[in-house]
PDB file as gemmi writes it, atoms N, CA and C in Angstrom:
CRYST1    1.000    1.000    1.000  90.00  90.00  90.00 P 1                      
ATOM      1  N   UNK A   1     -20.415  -8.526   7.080  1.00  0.00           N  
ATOM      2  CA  UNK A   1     -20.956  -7.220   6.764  1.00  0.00           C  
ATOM      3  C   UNK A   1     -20.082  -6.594   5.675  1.00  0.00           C  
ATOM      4  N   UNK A   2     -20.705  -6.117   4.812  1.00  0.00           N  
ATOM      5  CA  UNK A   2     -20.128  -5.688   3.340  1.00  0.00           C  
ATOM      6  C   UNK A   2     -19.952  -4.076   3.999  1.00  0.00           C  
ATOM      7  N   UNK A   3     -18.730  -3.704   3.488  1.00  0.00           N  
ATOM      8  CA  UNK A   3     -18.306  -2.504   3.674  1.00  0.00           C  
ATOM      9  C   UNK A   3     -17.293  -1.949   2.257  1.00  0.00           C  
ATOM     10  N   UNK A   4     -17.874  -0.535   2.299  1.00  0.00           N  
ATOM     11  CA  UNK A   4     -17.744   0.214   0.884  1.00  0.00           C  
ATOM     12  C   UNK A   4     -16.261   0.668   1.203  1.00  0.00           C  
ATOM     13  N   UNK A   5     -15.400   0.572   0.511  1.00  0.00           N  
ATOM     14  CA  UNK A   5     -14.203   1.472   0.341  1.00  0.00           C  
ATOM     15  C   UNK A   5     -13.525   1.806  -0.999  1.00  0.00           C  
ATOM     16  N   UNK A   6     -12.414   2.865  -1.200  1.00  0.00           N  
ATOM     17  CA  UNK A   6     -11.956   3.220  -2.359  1.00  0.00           C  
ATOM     18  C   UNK A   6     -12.997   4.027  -2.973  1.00  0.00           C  
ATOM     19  N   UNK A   7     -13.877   3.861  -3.841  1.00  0.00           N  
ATOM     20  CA  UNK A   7     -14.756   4.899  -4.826  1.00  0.00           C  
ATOM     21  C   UNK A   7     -15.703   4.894  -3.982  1.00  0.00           C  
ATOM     22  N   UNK A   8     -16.209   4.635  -2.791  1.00  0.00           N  
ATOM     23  CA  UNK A   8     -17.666   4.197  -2.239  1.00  0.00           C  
ATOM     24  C   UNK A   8     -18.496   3.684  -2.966  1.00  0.00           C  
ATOM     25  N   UNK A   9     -18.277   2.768  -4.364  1.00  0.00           N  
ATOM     26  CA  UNK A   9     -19.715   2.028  -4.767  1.00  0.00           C  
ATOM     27  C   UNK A   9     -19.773   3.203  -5.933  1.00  0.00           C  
ATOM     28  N   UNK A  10     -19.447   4.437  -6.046  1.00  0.00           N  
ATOM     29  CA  UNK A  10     -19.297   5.208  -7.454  1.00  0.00           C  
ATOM     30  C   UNK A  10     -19.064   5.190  -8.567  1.00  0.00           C  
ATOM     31  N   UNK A  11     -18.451   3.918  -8.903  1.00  0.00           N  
ATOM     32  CA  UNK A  11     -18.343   3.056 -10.401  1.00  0.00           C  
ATOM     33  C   UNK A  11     -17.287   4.521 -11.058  1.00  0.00           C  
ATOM     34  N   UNK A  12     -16.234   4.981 -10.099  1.00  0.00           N  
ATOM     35  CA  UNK A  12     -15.131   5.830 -10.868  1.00  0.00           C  
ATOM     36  C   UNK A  12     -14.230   5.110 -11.498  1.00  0.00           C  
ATOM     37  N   UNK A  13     -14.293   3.934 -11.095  1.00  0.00           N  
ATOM     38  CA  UNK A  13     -13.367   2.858 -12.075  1.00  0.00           C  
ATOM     39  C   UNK A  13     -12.594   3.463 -13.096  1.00  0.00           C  
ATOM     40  N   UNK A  14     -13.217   3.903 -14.173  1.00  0.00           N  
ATOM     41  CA  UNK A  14     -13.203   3.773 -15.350  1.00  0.00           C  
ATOM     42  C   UNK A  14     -11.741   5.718 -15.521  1.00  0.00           C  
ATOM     43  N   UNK A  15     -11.828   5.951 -14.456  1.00  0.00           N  
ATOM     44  CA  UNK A  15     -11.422   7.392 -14.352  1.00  0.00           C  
ATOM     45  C   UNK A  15      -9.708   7.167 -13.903  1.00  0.00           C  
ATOM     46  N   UNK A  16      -8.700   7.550 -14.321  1.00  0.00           N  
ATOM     47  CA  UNK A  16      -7.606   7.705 -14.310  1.00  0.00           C  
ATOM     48  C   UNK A  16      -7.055   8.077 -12.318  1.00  0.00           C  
ATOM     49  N   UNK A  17      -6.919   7.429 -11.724  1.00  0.00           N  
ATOM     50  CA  UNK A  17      -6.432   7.751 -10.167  1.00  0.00           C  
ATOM     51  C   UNK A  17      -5.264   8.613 -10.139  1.00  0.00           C  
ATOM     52  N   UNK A  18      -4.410   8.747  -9.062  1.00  0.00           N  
ATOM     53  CA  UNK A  18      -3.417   9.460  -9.007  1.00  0.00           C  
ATOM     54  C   UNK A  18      -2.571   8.335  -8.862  1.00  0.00           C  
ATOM     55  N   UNK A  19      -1.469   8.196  -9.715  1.00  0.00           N  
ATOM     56  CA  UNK A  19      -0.684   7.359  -9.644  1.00  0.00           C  
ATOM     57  C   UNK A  19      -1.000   5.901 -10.018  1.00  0.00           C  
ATOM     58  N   UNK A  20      -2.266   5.847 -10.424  1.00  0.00           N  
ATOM     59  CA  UNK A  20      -2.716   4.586 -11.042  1.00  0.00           C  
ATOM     60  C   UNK A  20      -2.219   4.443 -12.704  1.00  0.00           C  
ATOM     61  N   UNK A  21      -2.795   3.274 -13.376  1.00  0.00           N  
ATOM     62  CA  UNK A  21      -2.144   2.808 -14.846  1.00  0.00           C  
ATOM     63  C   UNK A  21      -2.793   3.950 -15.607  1.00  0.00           C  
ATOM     64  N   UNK A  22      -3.161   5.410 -15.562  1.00  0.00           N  
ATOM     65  CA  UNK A  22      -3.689   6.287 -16.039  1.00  0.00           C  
ATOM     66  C   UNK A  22      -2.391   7.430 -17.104  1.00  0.00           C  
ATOM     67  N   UNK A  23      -1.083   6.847 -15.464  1.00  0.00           N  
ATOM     68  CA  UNK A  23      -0.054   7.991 -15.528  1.00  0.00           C  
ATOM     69  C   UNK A  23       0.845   6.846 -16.685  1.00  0.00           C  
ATOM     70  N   UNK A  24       1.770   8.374 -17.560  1.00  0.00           N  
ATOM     71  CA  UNK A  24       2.899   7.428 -18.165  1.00  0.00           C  
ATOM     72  C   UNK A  24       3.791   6.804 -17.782  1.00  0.00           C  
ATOM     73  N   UNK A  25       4.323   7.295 -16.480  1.00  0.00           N  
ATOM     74  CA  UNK A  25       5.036   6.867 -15.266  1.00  0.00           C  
ATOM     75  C   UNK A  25       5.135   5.693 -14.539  1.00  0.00           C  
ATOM     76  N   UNK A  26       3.903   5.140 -14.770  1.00  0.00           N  
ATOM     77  CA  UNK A  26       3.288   4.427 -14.187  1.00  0.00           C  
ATOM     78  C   UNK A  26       4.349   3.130 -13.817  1.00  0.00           C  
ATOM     79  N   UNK A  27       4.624   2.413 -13.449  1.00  0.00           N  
ATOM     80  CA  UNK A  27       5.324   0.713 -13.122  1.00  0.00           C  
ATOM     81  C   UNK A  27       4.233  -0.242 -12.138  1.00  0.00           C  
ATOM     82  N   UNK A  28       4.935  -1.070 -12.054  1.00  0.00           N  
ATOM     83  CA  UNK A  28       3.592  -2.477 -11.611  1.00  0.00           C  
ATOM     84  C   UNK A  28       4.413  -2.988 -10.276  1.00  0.00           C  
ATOM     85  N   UNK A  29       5.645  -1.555  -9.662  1.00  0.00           N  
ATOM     86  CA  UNK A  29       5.832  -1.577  -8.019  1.00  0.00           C  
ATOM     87  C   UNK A  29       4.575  -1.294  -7.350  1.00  0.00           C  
ATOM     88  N   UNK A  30       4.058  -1.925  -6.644  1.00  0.00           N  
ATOM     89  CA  UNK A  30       3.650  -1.158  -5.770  1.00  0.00           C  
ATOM     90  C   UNK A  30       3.133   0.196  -4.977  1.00  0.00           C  
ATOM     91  N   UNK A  31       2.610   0.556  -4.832  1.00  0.00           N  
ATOM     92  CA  UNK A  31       2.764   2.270  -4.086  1.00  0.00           C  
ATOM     93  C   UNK A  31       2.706   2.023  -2.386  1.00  0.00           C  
ATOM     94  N   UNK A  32       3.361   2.893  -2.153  1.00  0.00           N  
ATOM     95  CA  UNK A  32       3.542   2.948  -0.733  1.00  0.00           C  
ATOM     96  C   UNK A  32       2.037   3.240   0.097  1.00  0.00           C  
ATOM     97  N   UNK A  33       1.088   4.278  -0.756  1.00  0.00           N  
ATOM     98  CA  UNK A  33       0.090   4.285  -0.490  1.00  0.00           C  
ATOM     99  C   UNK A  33      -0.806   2.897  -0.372  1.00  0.00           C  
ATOM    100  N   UNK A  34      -0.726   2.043  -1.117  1.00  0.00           N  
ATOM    101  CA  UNK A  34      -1.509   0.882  -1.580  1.00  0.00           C  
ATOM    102  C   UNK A  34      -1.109   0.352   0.268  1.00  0.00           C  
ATOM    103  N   UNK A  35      -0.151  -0.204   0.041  1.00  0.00           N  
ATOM    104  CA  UNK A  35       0.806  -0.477   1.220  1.00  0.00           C  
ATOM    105  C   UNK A  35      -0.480  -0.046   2.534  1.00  0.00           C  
ATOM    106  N   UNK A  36      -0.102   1.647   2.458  1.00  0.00           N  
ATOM    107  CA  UNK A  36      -0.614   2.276   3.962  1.00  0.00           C  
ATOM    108  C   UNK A  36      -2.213   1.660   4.120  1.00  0.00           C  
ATOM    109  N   UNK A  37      -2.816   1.795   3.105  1.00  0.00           N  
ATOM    110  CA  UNK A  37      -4.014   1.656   2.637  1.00  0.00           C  
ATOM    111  C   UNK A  37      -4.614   0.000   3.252  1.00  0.00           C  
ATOM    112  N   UNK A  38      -3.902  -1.062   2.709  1.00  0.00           N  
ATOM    113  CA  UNK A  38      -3.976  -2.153   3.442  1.00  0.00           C  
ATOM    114  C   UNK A  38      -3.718  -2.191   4.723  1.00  0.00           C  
ATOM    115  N   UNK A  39      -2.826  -1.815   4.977  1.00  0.00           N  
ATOM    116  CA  UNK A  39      -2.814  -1.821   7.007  1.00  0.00           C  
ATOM    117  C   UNK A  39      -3.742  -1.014   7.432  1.00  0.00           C  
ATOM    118  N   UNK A  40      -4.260  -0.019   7.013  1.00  0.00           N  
ATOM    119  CA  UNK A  40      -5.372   0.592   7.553  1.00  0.00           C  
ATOM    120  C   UNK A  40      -6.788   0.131   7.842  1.00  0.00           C  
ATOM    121  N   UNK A  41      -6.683  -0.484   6.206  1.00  0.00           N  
ATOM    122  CA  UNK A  41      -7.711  -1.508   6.211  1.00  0.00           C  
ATOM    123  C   UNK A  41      -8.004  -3.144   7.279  1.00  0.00           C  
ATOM    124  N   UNK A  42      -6.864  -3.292   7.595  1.00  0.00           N  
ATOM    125  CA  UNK A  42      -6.570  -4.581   8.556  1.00  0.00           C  
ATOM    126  C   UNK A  42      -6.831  -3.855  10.072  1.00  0.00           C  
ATOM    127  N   UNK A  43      -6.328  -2.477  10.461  1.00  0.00           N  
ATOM    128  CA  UNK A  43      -7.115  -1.865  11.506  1.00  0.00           C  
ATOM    129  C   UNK A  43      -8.304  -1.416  11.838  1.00  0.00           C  
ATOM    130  N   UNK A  44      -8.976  -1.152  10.731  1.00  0.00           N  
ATOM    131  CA  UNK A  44     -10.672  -0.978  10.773  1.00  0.00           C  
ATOM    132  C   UNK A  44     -11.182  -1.899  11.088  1.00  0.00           C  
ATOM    133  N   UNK A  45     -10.644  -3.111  10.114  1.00  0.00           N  
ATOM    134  CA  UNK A  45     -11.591  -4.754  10.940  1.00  0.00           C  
ATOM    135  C   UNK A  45     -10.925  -4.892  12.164  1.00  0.00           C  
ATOM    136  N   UNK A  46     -10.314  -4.665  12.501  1.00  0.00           N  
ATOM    137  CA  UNK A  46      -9.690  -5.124  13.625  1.00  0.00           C  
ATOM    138  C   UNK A  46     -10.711  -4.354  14.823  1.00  0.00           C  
ATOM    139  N   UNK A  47     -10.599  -2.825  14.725  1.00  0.00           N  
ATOM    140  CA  UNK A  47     -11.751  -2.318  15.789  1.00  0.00           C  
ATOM    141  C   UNK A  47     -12.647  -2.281  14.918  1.00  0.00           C  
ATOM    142  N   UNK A  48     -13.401  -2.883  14.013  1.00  0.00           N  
ATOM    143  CA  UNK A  48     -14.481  -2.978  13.712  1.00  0.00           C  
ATOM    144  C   UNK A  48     -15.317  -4.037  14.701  1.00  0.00           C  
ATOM    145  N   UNK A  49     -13.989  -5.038  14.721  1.00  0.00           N  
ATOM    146  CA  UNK A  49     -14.434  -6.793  15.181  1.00  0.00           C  
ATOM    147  C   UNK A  49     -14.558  -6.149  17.039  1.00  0.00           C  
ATOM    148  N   UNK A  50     -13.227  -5.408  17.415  1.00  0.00           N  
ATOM    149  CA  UNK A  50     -13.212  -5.052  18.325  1.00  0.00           C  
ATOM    150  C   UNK A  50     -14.557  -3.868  18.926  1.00  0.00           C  
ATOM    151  N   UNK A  51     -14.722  -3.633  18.889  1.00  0.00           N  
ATOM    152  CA  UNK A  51     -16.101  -2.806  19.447  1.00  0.00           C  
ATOM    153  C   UNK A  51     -17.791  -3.110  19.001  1.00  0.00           C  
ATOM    154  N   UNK A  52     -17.685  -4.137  18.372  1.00  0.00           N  
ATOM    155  CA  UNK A  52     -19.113  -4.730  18.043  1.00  0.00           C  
ATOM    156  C   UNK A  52     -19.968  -4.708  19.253  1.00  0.00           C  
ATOM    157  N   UNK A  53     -18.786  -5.603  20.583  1.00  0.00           N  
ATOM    158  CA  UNK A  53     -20.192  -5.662  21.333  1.00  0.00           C  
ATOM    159  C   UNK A  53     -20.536  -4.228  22.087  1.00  0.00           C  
ATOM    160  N   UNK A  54     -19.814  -3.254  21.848  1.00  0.00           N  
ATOM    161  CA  UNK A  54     -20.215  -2.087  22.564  1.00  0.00           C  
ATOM    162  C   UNK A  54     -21.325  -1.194  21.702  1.00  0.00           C  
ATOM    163  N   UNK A  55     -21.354  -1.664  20.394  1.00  0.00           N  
ATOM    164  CA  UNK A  55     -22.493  -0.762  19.806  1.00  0.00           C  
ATOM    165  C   UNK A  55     -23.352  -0.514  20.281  1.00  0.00           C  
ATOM    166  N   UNK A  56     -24.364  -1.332  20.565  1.00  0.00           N  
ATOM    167  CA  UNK A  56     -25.844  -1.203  20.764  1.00  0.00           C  
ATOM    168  C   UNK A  56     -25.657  -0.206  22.202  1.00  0.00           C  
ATOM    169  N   UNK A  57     -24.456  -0.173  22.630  1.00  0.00           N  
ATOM    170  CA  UNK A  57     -25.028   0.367  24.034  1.00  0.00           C  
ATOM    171  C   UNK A  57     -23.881   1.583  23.902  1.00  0.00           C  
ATOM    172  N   UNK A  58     -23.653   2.765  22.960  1.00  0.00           N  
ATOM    173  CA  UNK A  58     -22.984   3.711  22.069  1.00  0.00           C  
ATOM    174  C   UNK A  58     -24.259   5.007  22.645  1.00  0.00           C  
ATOM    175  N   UNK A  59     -25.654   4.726  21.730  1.00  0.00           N  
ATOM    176  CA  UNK A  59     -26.539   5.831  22.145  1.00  0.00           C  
ATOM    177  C   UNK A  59     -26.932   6.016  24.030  1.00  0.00           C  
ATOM    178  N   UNK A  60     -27.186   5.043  24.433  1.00  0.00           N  
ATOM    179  CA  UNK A  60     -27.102   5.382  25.626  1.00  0.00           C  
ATOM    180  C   UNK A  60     -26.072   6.072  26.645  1.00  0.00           C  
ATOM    181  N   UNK A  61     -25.017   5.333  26.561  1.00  0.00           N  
ATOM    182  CA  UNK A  61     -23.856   6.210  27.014  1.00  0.00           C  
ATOM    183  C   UNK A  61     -23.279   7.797  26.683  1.00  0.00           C  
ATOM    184  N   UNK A  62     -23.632   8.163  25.151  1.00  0.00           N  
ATOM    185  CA  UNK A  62     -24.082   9.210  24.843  1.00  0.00           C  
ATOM    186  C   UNK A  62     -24.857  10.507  25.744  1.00  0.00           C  
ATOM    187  N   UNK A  63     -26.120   9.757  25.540  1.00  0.00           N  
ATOM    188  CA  UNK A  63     -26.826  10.323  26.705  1.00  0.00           C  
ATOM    189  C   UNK A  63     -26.440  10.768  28.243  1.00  0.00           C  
ATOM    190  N   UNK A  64     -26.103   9.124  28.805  1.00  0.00           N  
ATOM    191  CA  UNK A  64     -25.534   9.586  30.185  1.00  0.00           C  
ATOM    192  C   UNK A  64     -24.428  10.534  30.541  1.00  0.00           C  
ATOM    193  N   UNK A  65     -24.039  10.803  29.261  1.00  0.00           N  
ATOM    194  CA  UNK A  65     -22.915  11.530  29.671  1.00  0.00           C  
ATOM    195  C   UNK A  65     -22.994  12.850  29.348  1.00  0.00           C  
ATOM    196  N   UNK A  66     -24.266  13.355  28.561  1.00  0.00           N  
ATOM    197  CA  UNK A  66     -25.114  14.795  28.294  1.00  0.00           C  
ATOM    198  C   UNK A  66     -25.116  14.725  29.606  1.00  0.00           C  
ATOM    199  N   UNK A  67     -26.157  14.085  30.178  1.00  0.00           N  
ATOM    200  CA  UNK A  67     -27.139  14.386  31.285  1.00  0.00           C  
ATOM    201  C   UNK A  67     -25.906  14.864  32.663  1.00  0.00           C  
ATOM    202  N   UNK A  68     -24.615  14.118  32.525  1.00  0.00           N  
ATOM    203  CA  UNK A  68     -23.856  14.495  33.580  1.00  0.00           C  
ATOM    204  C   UNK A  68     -22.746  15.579  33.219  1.00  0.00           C  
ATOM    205  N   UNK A  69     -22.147  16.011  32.351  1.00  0.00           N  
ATOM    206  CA  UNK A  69     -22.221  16.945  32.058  1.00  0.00           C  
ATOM    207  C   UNK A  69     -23.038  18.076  32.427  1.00  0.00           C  
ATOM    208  N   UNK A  70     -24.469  18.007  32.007  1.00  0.00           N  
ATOM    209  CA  UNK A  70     -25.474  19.528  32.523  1.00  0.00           C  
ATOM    210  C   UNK A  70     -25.347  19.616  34.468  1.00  0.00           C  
ATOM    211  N   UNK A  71     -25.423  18.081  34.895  1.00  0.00           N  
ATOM    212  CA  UNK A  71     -25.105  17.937  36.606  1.00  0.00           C  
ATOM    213  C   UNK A  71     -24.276  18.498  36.725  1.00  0.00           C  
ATOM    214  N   UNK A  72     -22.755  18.147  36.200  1.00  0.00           N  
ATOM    215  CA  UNK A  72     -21.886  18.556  36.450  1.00  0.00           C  
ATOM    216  C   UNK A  72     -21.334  20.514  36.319  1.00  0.00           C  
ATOM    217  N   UNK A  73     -22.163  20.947  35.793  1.00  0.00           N  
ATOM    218  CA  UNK A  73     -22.597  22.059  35.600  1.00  0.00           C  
ATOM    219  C   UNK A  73     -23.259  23.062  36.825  1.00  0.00           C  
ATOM    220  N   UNK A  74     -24.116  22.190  36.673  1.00  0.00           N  
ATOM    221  CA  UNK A  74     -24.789  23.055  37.783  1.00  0.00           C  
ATOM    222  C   UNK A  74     -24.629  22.596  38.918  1.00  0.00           C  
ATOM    223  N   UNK A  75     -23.904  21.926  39.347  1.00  0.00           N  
ATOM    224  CA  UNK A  75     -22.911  21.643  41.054  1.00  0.00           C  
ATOM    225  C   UNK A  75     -21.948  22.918  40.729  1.00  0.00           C  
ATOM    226  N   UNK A  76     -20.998  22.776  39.798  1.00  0.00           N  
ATOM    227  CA  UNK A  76     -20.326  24.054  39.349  1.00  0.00           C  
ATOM    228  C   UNK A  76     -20.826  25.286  39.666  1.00  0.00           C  
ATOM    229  N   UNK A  77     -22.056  25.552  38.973  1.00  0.00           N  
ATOM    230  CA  UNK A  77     -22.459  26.815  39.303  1.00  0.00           C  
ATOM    231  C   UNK A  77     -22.902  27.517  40.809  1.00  0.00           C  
ATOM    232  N   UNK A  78     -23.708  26.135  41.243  1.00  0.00           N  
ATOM    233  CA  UNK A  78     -23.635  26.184  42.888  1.00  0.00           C  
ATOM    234  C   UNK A  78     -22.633  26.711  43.943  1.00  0.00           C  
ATOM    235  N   UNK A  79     -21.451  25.684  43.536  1.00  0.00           N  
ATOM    236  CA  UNK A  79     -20.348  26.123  44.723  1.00  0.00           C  
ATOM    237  C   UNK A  79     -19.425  27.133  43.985  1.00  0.00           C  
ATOM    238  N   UNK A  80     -20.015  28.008  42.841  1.00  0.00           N  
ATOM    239  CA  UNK A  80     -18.588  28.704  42.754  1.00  0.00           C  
ATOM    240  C   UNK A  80     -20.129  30.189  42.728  1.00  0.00           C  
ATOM    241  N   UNK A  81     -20.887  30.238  43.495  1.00  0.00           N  
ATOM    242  CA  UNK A  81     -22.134  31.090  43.141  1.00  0.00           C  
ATOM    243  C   UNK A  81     -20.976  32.597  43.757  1.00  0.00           C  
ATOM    244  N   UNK A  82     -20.299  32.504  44.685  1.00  0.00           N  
ATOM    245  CA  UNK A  82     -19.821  33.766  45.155  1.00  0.00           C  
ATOM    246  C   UNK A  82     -18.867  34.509  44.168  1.00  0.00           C  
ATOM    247  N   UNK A  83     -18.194  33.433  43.852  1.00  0.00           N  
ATOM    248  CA  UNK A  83     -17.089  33.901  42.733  1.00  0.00           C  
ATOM    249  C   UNK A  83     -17.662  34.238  41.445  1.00  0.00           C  
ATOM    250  N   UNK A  84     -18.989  33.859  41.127  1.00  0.00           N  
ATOM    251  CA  UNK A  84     -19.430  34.781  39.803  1.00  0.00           C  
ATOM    252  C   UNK A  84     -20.428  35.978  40.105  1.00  0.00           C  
ATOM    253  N   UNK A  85     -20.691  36.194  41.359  1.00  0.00           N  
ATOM    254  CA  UNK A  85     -21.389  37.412  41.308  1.00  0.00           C  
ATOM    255  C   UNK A  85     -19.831  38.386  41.333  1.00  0.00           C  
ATOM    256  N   UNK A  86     -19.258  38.271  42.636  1.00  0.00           N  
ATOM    257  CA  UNK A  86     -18.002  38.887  42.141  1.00  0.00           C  
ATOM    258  C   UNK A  86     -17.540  39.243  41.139  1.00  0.00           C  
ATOM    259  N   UNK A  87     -17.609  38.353  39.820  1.00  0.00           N  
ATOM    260  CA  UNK A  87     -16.713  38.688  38.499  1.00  0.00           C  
ATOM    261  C   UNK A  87     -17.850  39.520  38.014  1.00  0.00           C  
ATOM    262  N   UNK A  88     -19.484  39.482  38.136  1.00  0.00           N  
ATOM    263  CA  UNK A  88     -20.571  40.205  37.452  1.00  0.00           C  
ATOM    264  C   UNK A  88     -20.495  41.668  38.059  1.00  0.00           C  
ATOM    265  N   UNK A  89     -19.918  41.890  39.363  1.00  0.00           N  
ATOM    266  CA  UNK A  89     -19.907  43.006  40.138  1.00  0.00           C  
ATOM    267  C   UNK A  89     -18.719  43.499  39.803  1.00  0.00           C  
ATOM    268  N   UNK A  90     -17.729  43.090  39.530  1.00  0.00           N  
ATOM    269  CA  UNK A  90     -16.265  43.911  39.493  1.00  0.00           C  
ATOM    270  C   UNK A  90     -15.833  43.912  38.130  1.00  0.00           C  
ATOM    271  N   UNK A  91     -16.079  43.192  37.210  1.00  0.00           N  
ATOM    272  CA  UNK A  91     -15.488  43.365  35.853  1.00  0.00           C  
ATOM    273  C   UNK A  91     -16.829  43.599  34.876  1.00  0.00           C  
ATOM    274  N   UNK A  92     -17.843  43.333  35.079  1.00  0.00           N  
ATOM    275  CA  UNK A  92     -19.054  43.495  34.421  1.00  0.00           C  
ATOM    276  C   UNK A  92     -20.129  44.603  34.706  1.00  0.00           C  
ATOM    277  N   UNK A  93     -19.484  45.187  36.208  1.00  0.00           N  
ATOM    278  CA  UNK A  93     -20.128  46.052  36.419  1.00  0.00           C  
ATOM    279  C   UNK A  93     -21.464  45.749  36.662  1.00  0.00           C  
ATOM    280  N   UNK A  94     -22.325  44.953  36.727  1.00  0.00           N  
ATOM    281  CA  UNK A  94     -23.781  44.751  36.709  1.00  0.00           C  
ATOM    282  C   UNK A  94     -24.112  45.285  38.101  1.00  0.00           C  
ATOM    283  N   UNK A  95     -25.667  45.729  38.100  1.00  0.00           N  
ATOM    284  CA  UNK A  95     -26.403  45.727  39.725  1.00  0.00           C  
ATOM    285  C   UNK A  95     -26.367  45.099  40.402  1.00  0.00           C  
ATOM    286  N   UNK A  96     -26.657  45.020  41.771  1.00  0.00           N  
ATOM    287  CA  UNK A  96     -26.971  44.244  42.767  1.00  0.00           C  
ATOM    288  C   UNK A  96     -28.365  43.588  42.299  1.00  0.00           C  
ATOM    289  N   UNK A  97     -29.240  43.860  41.161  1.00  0.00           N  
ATOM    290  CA  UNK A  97     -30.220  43.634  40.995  1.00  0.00           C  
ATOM    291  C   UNK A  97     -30.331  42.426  40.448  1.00  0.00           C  
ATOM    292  N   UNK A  98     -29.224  41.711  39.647  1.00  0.00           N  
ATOM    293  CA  UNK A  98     -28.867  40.943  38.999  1.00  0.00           C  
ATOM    294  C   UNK A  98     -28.814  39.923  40.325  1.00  0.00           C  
ATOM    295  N   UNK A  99     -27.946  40.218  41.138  1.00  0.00           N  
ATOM    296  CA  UNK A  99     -27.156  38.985  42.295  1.00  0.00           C  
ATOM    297  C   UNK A  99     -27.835  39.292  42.997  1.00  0.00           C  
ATOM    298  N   UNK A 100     -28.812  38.481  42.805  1.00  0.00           N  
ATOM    299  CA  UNK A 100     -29.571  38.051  44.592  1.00  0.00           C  
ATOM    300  C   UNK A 100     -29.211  36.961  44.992  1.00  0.00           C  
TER     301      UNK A 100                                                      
END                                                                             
């Protein structure tokens, strides 16, 4: 699988970088960036290679974990039902009309 990096496919080539053969400064060491840049790059394939087989199953888990979340919610709201009319009655002031 072909993957875009550096300009994304933008053909900036031709445009002076930071610290590239643009500057007068310039020498043919290395940059420390170049450096970081390659190991970074050797960690992307690395969990690239590493999480392949979990893709396809990414949107679903997604989901299940909306859906338990909103559960998890409203069990919440259930067993703590005394302690928020309380806070609606004593700091919010609201009616009894509100808390039935």
């Amino acid at each position: 699988m072909a993957q875009i990096r550096g300009t994304a496919g933008y053909h900036l080539g031709s445009q002076p970088s930071f610290g590239g053969p643009g500057r007068p400064d310039a020498t043919n060491d290395p940059s420390p960036l170049d450096a970081i840049r390659e190991q970074t790059s050797k960690i992307e394939d690395w969990l690239d290679t590493l999480s392949h087989p979990v893709k396809p199953y990414i949107p679903a888990i997604g989901r299940f974990l909306i859906v338990v979340t909103f559960l998890e919610d409203a069990l919440r709201i259930i067993t703590q039902w005394s302690d928020q009319l309380t806070y609606l009655h004593d700091y919010r002031h609201s009616t009894s009309l509100i808390c039935f």
